[in-house]
C-alpha positions as CSV (number, residue, x, y, z in Angstrom):
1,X,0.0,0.0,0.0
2,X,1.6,3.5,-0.8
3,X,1.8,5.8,2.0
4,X,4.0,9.1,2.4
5,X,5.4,7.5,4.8
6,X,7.9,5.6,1.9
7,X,9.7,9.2,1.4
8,X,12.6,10.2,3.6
9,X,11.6,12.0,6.9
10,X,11.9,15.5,6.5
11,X,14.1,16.7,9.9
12,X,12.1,20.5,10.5
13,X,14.2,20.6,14.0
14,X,17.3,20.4,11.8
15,X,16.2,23.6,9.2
16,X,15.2,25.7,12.3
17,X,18.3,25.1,14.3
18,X,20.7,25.8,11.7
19,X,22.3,28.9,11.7
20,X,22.7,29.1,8.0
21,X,19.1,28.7,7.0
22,X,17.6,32.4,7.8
23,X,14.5,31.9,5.5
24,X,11.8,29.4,5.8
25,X,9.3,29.7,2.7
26,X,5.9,27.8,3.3
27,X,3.7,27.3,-0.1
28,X,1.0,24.9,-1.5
29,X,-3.0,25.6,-1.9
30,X,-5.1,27.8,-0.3
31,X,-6.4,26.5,2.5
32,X,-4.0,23.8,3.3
33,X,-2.9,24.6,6.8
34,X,0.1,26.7,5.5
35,X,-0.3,29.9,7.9
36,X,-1.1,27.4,10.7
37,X,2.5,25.9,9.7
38,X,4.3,28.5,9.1
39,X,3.1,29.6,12.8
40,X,4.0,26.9,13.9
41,X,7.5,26.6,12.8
42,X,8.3,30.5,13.7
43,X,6.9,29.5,17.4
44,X,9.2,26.1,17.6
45,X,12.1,28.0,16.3
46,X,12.1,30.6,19.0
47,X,11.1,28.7,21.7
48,X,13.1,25.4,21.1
49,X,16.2,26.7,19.0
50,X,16.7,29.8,20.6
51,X,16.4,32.1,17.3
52,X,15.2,35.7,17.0
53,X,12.0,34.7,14.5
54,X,9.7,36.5,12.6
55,X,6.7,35.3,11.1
56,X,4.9,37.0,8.3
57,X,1.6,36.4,7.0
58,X,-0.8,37.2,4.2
59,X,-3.6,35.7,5.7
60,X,-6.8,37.9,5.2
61,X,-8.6,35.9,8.0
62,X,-5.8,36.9,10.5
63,X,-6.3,33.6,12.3
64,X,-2.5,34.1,12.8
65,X,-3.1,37.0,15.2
66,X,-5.7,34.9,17.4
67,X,-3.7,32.4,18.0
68,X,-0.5,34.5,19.3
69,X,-2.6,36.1,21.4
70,X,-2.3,39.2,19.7
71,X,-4.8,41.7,19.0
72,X,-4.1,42.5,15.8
73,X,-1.0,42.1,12.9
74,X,-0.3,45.1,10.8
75,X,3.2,46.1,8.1
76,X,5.4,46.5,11.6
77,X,6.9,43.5,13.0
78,X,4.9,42.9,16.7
79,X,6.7,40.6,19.5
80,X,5.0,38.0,20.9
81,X,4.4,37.7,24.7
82,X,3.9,35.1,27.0
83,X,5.5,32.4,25.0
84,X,8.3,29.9,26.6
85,X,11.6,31.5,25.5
86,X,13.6,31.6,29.2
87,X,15.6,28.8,28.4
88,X,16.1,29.7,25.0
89,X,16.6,32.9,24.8
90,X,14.5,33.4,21.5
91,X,12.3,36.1,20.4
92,X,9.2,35.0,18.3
93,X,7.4,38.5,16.0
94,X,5.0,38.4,13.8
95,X,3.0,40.6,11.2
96,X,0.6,40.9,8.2
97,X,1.5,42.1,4.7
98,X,-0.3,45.4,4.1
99,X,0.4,45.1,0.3
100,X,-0.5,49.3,-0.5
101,X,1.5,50.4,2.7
102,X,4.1,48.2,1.5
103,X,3.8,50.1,-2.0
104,X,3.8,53.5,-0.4
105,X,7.1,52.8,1.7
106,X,8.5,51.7,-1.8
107,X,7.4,55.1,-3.3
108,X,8.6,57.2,0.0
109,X,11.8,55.1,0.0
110,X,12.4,56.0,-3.7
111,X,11.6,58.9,-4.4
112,X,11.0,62.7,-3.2
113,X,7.6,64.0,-1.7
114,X,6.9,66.2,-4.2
115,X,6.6,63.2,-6.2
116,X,5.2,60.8,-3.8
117,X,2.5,62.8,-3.2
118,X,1.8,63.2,-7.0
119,X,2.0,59.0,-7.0
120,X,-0.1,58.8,-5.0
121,X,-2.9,60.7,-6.2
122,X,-3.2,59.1,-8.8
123,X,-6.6,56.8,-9.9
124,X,-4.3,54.1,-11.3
125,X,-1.7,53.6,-8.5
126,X,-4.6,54.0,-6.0
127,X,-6.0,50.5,-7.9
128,X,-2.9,49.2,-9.0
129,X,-1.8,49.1,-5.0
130,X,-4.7,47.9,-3.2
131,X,-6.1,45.2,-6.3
132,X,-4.7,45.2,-9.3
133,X,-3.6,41.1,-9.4
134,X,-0.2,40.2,-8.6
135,X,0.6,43.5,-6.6
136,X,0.0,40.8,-3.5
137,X,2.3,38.8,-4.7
138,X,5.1,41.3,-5.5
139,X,5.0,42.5,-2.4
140,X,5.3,39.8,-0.3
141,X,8.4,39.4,-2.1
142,X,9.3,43.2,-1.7
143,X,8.4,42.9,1.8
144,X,10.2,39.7,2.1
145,X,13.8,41.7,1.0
146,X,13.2,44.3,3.1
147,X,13.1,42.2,5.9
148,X,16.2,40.0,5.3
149,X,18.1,43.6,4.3
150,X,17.4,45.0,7.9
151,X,19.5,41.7,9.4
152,X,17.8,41.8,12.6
153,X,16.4,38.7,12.0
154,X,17.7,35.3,13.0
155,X,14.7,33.3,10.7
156,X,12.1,34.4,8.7
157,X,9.0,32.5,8.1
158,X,6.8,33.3,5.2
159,X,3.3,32.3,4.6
160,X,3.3,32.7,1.4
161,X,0.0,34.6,-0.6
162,X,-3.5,33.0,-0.8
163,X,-3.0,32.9,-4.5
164,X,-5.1,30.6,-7.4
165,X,-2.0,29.2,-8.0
166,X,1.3,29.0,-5.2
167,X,3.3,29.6,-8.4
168,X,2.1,33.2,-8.2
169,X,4.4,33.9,-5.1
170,X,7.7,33.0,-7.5
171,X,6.2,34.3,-10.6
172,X,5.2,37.8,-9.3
173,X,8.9,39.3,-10.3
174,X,8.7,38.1,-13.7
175,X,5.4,39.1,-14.7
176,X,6.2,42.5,-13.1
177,X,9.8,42.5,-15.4
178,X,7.2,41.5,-18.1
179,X,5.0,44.5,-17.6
180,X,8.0,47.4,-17.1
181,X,9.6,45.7,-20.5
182,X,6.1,45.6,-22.4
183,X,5.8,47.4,-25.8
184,X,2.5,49.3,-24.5
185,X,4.7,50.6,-21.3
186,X,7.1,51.8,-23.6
187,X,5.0,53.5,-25.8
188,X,3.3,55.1,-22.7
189,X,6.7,56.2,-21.2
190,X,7.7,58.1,-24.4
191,X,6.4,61.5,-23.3
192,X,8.4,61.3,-20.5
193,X,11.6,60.5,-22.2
194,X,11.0,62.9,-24.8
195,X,10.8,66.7,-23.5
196,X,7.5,65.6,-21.5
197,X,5.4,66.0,-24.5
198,X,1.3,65.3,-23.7
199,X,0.6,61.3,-24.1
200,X,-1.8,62.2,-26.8
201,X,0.1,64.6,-29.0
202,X,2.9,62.3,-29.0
203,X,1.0,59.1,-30.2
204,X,-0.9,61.0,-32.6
205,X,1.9,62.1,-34.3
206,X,3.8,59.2,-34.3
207,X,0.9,56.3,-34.4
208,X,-2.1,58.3,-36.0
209,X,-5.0,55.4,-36.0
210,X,-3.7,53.7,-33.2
211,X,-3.7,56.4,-30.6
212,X,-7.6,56.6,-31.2
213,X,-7.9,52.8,-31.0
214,X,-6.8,52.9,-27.9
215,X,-8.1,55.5,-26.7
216,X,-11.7,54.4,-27.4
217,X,-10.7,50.6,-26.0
218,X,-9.4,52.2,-22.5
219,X,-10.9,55.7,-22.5
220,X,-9.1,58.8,-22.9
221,X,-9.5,59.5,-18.9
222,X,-7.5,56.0,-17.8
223,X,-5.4,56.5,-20.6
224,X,-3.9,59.5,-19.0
225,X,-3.9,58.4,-15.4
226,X,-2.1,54.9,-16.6
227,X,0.0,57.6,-18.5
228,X,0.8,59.6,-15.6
229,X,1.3,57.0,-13.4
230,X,4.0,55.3,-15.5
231,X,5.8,58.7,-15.7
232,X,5.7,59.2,-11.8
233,X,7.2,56.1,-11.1
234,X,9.6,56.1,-14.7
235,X,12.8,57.0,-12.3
236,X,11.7,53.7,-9.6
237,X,11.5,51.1,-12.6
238,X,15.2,49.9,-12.6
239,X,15.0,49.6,-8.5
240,X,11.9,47.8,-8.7
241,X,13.6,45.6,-11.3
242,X,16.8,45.3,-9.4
243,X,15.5,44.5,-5.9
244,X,12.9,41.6,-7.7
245,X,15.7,39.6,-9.0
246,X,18.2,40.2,-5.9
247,X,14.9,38.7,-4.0
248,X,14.3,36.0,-6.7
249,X,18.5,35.1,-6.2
250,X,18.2,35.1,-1.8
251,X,15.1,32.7,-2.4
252,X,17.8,29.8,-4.6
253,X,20.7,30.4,-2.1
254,X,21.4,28.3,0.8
255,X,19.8,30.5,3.3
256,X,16.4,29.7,1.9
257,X,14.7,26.7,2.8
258,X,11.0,25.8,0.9
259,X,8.8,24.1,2.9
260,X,5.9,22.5,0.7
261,X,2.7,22.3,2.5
262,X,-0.5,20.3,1.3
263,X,-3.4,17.9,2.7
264,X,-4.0,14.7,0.7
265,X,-6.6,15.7,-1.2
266,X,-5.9,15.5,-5.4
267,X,-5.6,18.9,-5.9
268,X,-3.8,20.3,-2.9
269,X,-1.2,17.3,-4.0
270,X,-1.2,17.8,-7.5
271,X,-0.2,21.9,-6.4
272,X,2.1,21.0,-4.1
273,X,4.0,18.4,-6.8
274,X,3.3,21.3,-9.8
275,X,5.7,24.0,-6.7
276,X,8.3,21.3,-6.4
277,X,8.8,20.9,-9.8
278,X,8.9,24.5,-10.6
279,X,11.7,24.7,-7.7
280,X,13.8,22.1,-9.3
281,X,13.8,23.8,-12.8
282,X,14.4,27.1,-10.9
283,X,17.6,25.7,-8.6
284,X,16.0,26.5,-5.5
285,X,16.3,24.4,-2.3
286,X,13.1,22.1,-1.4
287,X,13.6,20.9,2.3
288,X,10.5,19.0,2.3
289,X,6.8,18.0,2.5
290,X,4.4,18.7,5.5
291,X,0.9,16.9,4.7
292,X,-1.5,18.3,6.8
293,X,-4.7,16.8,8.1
294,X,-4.2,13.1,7.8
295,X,-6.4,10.3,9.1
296,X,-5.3,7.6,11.1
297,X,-7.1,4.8,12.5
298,X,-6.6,4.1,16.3
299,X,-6.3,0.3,15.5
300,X,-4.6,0.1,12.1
301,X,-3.9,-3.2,11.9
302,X,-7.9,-4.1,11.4
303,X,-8.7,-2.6,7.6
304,X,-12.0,-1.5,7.1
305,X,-13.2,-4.7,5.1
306,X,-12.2,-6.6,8.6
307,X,-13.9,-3.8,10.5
308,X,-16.8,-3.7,8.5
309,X,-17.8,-7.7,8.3
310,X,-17.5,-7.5,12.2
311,X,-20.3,-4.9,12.4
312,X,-22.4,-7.2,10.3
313,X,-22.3,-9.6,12.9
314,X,-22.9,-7.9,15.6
315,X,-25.6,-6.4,14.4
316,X,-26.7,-10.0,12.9
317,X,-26.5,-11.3,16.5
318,X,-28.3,-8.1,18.4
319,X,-28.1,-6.1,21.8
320,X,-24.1,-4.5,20.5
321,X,-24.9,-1.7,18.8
322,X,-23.3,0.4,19.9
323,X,-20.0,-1.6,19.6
324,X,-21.2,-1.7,15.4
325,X,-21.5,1.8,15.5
326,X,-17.8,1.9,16.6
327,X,-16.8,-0.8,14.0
328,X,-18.6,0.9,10.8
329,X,-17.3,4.5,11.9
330,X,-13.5,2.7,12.0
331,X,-13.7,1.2,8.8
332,X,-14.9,4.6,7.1
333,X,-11.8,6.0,8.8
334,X,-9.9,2.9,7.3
335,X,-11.3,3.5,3.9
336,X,-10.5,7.1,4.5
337,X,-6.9,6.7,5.6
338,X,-6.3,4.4,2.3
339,X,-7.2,7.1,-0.3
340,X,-4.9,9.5,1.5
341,X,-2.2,7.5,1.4
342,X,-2.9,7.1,-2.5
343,X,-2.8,10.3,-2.9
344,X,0.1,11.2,-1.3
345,X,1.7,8.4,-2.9
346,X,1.8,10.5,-6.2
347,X,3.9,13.1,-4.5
348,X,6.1,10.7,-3.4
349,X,6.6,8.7,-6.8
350,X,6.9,12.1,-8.5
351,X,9.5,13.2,-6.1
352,X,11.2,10.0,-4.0
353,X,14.0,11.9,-2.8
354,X,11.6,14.6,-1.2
355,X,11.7,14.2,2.1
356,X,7.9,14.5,4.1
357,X,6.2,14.2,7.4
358,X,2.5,13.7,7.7
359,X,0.3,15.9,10.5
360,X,-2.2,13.8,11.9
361,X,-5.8,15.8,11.6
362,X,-6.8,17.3,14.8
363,X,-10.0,17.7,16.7
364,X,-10.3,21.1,16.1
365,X,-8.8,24.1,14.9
366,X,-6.1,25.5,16.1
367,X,-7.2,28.6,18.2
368,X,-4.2,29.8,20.6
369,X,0.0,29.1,21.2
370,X,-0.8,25.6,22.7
371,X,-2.4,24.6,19.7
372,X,0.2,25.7,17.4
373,X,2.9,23.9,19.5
374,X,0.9,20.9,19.3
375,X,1.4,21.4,15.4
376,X,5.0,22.0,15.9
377,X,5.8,19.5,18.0
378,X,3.8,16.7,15.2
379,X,5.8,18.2,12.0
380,X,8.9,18.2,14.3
381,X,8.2,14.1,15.5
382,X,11.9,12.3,14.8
């Protein structure tokens, strides 16, 4: 019978204690368990390994924040109280991408406040910061540099974004390279670069037909925010650039350590296998699988067809019902246990040298710092 079990145990004790992994990336599926994890492992690596931690999240739910005991999580790091860190000497923060504060920092940082100001104003950076898709993305990543510049950290822990796809998360500088190379920026940067000409008079002169094309596909009014906008931030391009792909090169070095998270359900597998290939092609270091949320019967060695015939008797005999009950709810955990270990079985024959460790699914959800050291201590099992 395949079971993740057959993969290599995936030592989490060892990544948190070493002193040369300062970044801890969790990814899979939405709604996995990853912001529970990466918790989790932020809280163990304070409290067990001694190491000034910080945990950030982009978890719109802020279940992170309940169960720290904090009131809430905002763009500033906030230490945690109260947590068992005497012995250790650790420090355990945490806090919550605000994706547009993070964007205006980038703007303050980068330019003057003449400028800022004028950035700000604008309709299109107004949208473009608080929805426009992948911003989320791109700055977790921005955030994520900052971070690991400022060196006060001993580990990071990232929950990485809620996204359709955890691909999103390492795509986010490419697509925005993509966008500050496209032909349409280009075109829409040529006033500034040229004597600061309007938008219009320049494309009408130099593209006739094609400036009222547009101009009637995006309206003349967007057209000359989106215009405005690009000018604004023209200067910022090449840092924006340049700080993506120093990010994109901390995330393949040593220091970085990818922790795939997933249940064993199809698609939170098939995700989770889709990340770790992607990380191969892109030379970046996988430390392992954490499968969430996995059923085990208490007596394992009856299967459910064993479990199941033995109900029929009882209740063939009468007067042990109740002890049926128990037998028929045991072998639908049975049944239950065997299709999770199929499909986490095609993680593991996809990736054998992957090391994993399975989280037994608990009663209910995790709610406060016991609960999350409960989770720690399971991923952390030898």
């Amino acid at each position: 019978m395949p079971s993740e079990d057959a993969a290599p145990q995936l030592d989490v004790d060892k990544i948190l204690a070493d002193p040369g992994v300062r970044i801890v990336v969790c990814c899979g599926a939405g709604g996995v368990g990853k912001t529970t994890t990466a918790a989790a492992l932020a809280l163990r690596a304070a409290e067990h390994h001694g190491r000034r931690t910080v945990v950030l999240t982009i978890d719109p739910a802020r279940r992170l924040a309940q169960s720290l005991g904090l009131t809430e999580l905002d763009n500033t790091p906030r230490q945690v109280k109260g947590i068992d860190v005497e012995t250790s000497g650790g420090e355990l923060h945490a806090m919550m991408l605000d994706m547009k504060r993070t964007f205006d920092d980038v703007v303050l940082q980068h330019t003057d406040p003449a400028k800022a100001a004028d950035i700000f104003a604008n309709p299109f950076y107004q949208a473009m910061s608080s929805t426009f898709a992948g911003t989320q993305e791109y700055m977790a990543m921005e955030k994520l540099g900052q971070l690991h510049a400022r060196g006060e950290w001993d580990l990071i822990v990232v929950d990485t974004p809620p996204s359709r796809s955890a691909l999103d998360f390492l795509d986010a500088p490419a697509r925005l390279s993509r966008f500050l190379d496209g032909r349409m920026l280009r075109l829409l940067l040529a006033p500034a670069r040229s004597g600061g000409r309007s938008m219009f008079s320049l494309v009408t002169a130099s593209f006739g037909m094609f400036s009222k094309v547009v101009q009637k596909v995006l309206g003349a009014q967007l057209l000359t925010d989106l215009s405005g906008f690009v000018a604004a931030l023209d200067s910022m391009f090449g840092g924006f650039r340049q700080r993506a792909e120093q990010t994109y090169r901390i995330l393949q070095a040593r220091e970085t350590a990818f922790v795939l998270v997933a249940a064993p359900e199809p698609d939170a597998v098939r995700e989770a296998a889709y990340f770790a290939g992607r990380l191969r092609e892109e030379n970046m270091p996988l430390a392992g699988l954490v499968l969430n949320r996995v059923h085990r019967p208490a007596v394992p060695e009856l299967d459910a067809e064993r479990s199941r015939a033995a109900a029929e008797r009882l209740a063939e005999v009468g007067g042990h019902e109740a002890t049926a009950d128990v037998l028929r709810a045991h072998a639908a955990l049975a049944r239950q246990a065997v299709r999770e270990q199929q499909v986490a079985a095609r993680f593991t024959e996809a990736f054998p040298a992957v090391p994993a460790v399975s989280v037994t699914a608990q009663p209910a959800d995790v709610h406060d710092v016991d609960g999350l050291r409960t989770i720690g201590a399971a991923i952390s099992r030898p």
